[in-house]
N, C-alpha and C positions, 0 to 999 in steps of 0.2 A: 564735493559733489554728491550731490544722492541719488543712489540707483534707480530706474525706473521699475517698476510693479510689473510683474508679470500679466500679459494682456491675458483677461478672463477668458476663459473658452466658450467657442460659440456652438451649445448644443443644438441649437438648431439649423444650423448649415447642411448643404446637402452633403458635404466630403464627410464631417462628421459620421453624420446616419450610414456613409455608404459603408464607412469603415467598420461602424459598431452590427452592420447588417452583415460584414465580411466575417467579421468574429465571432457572431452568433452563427454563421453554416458551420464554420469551423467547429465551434464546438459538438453541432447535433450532427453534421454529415458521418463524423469517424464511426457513430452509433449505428446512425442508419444503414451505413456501410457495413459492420457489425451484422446486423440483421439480415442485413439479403443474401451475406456468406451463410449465414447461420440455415437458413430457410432453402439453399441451391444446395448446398452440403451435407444436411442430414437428410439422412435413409430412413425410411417407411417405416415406421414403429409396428413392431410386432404388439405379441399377446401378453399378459403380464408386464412385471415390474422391469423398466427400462431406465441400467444406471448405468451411463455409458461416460469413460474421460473424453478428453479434450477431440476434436475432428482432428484428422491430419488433411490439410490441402493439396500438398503438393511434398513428394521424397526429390530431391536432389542423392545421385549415385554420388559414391566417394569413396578415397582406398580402404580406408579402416571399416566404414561403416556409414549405411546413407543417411542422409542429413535433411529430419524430417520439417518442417514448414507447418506447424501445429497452429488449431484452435486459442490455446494459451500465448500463443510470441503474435499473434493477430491482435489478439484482443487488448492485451497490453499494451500495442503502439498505437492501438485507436483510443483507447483509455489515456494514454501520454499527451498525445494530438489534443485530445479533448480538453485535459486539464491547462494545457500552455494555451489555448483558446481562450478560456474562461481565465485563465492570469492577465491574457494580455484586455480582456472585456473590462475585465475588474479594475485595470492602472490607464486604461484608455481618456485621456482628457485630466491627467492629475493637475494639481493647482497646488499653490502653496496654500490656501484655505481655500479645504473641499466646498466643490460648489456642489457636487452630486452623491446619489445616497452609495452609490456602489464604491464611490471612494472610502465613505465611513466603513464600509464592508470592508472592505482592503486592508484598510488601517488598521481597525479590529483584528481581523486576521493576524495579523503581522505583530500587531502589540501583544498577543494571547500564545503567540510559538515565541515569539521572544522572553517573554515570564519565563516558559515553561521552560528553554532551555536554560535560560539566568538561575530560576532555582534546581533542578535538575543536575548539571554539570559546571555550573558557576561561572564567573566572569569570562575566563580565561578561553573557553568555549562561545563566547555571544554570538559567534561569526557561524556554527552551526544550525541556527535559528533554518534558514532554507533549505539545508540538504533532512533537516528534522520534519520540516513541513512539507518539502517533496515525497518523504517517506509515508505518512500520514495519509498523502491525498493521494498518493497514486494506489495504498493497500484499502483505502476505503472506497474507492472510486471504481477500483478493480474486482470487488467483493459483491458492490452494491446492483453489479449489471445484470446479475441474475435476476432482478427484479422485470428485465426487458426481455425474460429467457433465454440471456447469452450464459455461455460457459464463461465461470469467473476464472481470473489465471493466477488467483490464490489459492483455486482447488487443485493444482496442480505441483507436486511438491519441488520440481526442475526450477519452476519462478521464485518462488521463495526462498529452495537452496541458492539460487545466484542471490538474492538480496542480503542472506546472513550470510554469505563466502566475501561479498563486497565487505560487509562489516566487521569480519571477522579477518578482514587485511588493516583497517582502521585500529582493531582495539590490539594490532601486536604492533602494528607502527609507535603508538604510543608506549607500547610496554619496553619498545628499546628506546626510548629516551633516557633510560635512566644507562644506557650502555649494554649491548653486548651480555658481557662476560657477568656484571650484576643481574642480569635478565635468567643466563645459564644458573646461576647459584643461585635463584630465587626455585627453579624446579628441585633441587634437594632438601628443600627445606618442609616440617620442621628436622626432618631425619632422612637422611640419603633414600632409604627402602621406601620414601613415597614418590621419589621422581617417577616411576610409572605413572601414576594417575595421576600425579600433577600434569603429565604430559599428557594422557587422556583428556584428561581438566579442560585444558587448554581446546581442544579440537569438540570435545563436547557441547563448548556456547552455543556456534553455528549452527550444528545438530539440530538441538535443542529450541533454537530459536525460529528454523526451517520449519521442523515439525509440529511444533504446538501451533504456528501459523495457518501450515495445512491443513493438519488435523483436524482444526476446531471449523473450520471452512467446509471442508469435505463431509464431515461428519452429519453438521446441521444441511446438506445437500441430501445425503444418505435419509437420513431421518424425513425430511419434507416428503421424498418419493415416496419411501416406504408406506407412510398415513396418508398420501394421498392414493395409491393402487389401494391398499386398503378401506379406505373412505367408498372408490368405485365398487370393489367388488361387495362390499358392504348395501351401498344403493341398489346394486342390480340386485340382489337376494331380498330387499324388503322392499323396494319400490317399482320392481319387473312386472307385478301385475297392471299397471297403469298402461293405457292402450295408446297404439301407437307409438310416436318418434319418443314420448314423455318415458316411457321406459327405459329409456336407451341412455335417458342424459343424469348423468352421476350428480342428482339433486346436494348429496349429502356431504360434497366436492363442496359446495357454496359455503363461505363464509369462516370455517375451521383452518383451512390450510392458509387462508389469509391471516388470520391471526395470528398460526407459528409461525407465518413470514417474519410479520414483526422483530422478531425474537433471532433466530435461526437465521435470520439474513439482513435485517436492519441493524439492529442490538450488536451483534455477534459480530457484524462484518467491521463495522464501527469501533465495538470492544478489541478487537483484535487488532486493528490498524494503531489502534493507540498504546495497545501493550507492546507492540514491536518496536515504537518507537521510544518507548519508555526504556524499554533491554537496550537498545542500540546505546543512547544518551547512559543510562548507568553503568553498562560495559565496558563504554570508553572513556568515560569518565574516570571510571573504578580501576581502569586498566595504568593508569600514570604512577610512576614512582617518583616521588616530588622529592622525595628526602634527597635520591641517587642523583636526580636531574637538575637539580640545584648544587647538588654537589658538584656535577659535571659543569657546571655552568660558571660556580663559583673559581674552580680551576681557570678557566677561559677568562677572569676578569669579568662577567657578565653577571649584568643584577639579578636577583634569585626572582623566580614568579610565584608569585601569591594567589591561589586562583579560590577567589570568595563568590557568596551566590548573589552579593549587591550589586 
């Protein structure tokens, strides 16, 4: 007997539209929603340069210490909302031959994080392709919202320490595959007097990979401000004589700070999303003792694992 063909999808049905109309609030409501905290929450801008972190919304009391409800843990789960919106828009009406372009998008997607972790951290890894690609679109996605003048929750280094402390549970889970007690004698090596900093070593990734995250986020925020109170006070000192309202509005604002957006918040936010996921994949990658874990494995009777990038 031969199977029957999956019935085509009917994009033009009204259940269709109503769903793909559903997924589309989804994705722009969490933003929106973004905005009018953004706009009820912040206080009157004084005189000068104004570089302030994250709003707090709301303190929750608690025994050790209160428990604050920040601009950054907002932003992130409407940035999350958003992105599972646009997943579920993009796989809406799939077919086994795409009928629609947003399927080719999808696929693409998904065939381009698959390479990247195949050659990256090699075979034996292929099943990391989505938590590599959630990595990806939540730190670019979350970078990119200062373009809507939301506080990004990459500038904040609490967000980013949790995503390299998650990671940094992943690359020692691996590192004891090869066992325990080989893991212990691998920190004395190559001479006992380095086990301190081998053990530094060890806690340093995270570190490392928390703050070059923030850093380079916060920085290119730092910098934007700075040239742009700059820019204004620059206008009102050569453009003040112009009469009326025309004096008042920071002509020399137009066009310059848009350009280092580009850069400082396109480029940068982008750059960075893809370097974090680059550490993550060769951290963990790099973190496996294959020689010890095939050993351990060979003990057990279990075939050895060969982990290639085909």
């Amino acid at each position: 007997m031969t199977e029957k063909a999956a019935p085509a999808v009917d994009v033009k049905s009204a259940k269709f539209r109503r769903v793909d109309h559903a997924l589309i609030a989804m994705i722009i409501l969490p933003i929106l929603a973004l905005i009018v905290l953004k706009v009820l929450f912040t206080p009157a801008a004084g005189e000068g340069v104004q570089i302030a972190g994250a709003l707090v919304f709301l303190e929750i009391p608690a025994p050790l210490m209160p428990i604050y409800i920040s601009e950054s843990q907002v932003n992130s789960w409407g940035v999350m909302i958003s992105i599972l919106g646009l997943c579920l828009y993009l796989t809406h009406g799939l077919t086994a031959k795409a009928e629609l372009k947003r399927q080719l998008v999808a696929e693409w997607m998904v065939e381009k994080c698959e390479s990247l972790v195949r050659n990256n951290m090699g075979g034996y890894f292929k099943e990391w392709a989505p938590f590599i690609a959630a990595i990806m679109g939540l730190s670019a996605f979350s970078s990119l919202i200062c373009l809507l003048g939301l506080f990004s929750p990459t500038g904040d280094v609490n967000i980013t320490f949790g995503w390299a402390i998650l990671v940094f549970f992943m690359i020692m889970y691996y590192k004891f595959r090869g066992g325990a007690w080989n893991y212990t004698k691998g920190l004395f090596k190559p001479i006992p007097v380095f086990a301190p900093m081998n053990v530094i070593g060890e806690f340093a990734t995270p570190v490392s990979m928390a703050f070059r995250h923030y850093g380079n986020i916060l920085s290119g925020a730092v910098i934007s401000a700075l040239i742009g109170s700059a820019l204004t006070g620059l206008s009102k000192s050569l453009l003040g004589f112009l009469p009326g309202f025309l004096g008042d509005i920071p002509l020399l604002r137009v066009g310059l700070p848009a350009v280092l957006s580009i850069y400082f918040d396109v480029f940068s936010g982008v750059m960075q999303a893809f370097i974090f996921a680059m550490l993550t994949m060769l951290n963990v990658a790099g973190a496996v003792p294959w020689d010890d874990w095939n050993a351990r494995r060979k003990k057990q009777n279990k075939p050895e694992i060969q982990n290639t990038a085909a």
